[in-house]
C-alpha positions in Angstrom: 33.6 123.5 4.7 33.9 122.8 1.0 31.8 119.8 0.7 28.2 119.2 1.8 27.7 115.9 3.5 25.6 113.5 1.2 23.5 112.2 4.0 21.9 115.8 5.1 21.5 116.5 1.6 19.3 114.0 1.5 17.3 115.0 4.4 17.5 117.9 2.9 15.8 117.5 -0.4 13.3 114.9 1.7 12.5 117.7 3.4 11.3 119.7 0.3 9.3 117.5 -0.8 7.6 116.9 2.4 6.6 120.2 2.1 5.5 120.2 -1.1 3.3 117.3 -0.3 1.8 119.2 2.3 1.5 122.1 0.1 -0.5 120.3 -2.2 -2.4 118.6 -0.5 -3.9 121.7 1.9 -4.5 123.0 -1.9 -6.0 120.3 -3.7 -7.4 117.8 -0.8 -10.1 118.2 1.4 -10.6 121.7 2.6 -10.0 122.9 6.4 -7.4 119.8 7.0 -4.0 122.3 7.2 -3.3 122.0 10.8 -4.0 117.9 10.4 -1.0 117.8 7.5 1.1 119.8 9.3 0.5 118.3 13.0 1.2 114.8 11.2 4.1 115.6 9.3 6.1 117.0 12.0 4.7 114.5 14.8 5.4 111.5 12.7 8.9 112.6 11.5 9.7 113.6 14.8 8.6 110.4 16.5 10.5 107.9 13.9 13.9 109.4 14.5 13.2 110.0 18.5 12.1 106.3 18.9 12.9 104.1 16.3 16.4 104.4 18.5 15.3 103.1 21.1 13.0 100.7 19.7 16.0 99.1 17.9 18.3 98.7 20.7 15.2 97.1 23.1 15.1 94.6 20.1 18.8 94.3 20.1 18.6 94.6 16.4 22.4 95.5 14.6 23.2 99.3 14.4 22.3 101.0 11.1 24.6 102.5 8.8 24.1 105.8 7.3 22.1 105.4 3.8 24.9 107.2 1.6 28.4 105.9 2.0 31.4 106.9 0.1 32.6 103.3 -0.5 29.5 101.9 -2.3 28.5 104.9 -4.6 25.6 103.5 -5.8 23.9 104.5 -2.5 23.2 107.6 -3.4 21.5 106.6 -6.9 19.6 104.6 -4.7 18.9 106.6 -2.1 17.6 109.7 -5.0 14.6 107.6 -4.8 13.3 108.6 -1.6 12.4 112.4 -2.5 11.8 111.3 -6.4 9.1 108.9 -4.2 7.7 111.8 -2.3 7.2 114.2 -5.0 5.1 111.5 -7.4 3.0 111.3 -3.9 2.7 115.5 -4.2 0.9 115.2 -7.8 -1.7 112.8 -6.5 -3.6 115.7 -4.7 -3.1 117.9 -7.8 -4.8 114.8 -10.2 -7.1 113.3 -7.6 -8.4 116.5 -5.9 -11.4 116.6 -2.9 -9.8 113.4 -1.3 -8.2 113.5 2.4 -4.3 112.6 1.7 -3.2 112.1 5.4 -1.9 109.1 5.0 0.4 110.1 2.2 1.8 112.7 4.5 2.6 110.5 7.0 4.0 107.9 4.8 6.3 110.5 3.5 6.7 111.5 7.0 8.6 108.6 8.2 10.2 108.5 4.9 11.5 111.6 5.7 12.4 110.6 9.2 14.5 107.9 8.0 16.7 110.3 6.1 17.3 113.2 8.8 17.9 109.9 11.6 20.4 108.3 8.3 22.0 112.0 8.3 22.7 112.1 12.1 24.0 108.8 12.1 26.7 110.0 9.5 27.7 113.1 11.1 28.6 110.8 14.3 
């Protein structure tokens, strides 16, 4: 394999900065709330890309297409802005500290979700 496939790159890197969101918000949000982040993040992300299948083809909606394809290139500029998104939503904790950030995590969740469910679709 000499190339890395764009599309698990991207779940990749979403990945990262999922953790880093978690990361900072265990250190800088409200205190005992670890498990919660954690619980979320994986529950959430896990959920989106085990049943937003299923939810898609019981509303008959048109198949998705992977989010980076080689013909349009501009995808994956585009498509950068998912874990550029995430990481802004890891400094919030670090500015803003004492708060409960749970719904950030599961925001960035599903986000990441999208892009591990955009990454299987391309490796069909």
């Amino acid at each position: 394999m000499n190339r890395i496939e764009p599309n698990a790159l991207l779940a990749l890197s979403t990945g990262v900065a999922l953790a880093l969101l978690v990361m900072t918000a265990n250190v800088f949000g409200e205190p005992d709330n670890t498990l919660k982040y954690i619980l979320s993040a994986v529950i959430c992300a896990g959920g989106f890309v085990l049943l937003n299948g299923r939810v898609a083809s019981m509303m008959k909606r048109p198949a998705v297409q992977p989010m980076i394809h080689a013909d349009a290139p501009g995808t994956a500029v585009w498509s950068g802005l998912f874990p550029l998104m995430i990481i802004a939503m890891a400094c919030a904790p670090v500015f803003f500290a004492g708060h409960d950030y749970g719904l950030l995590v599961i925001i960035a969740s599903v986000v990441f979700g999208a892009t591990v469910e955009s990454a299987i679709r391309a490796n069909r």
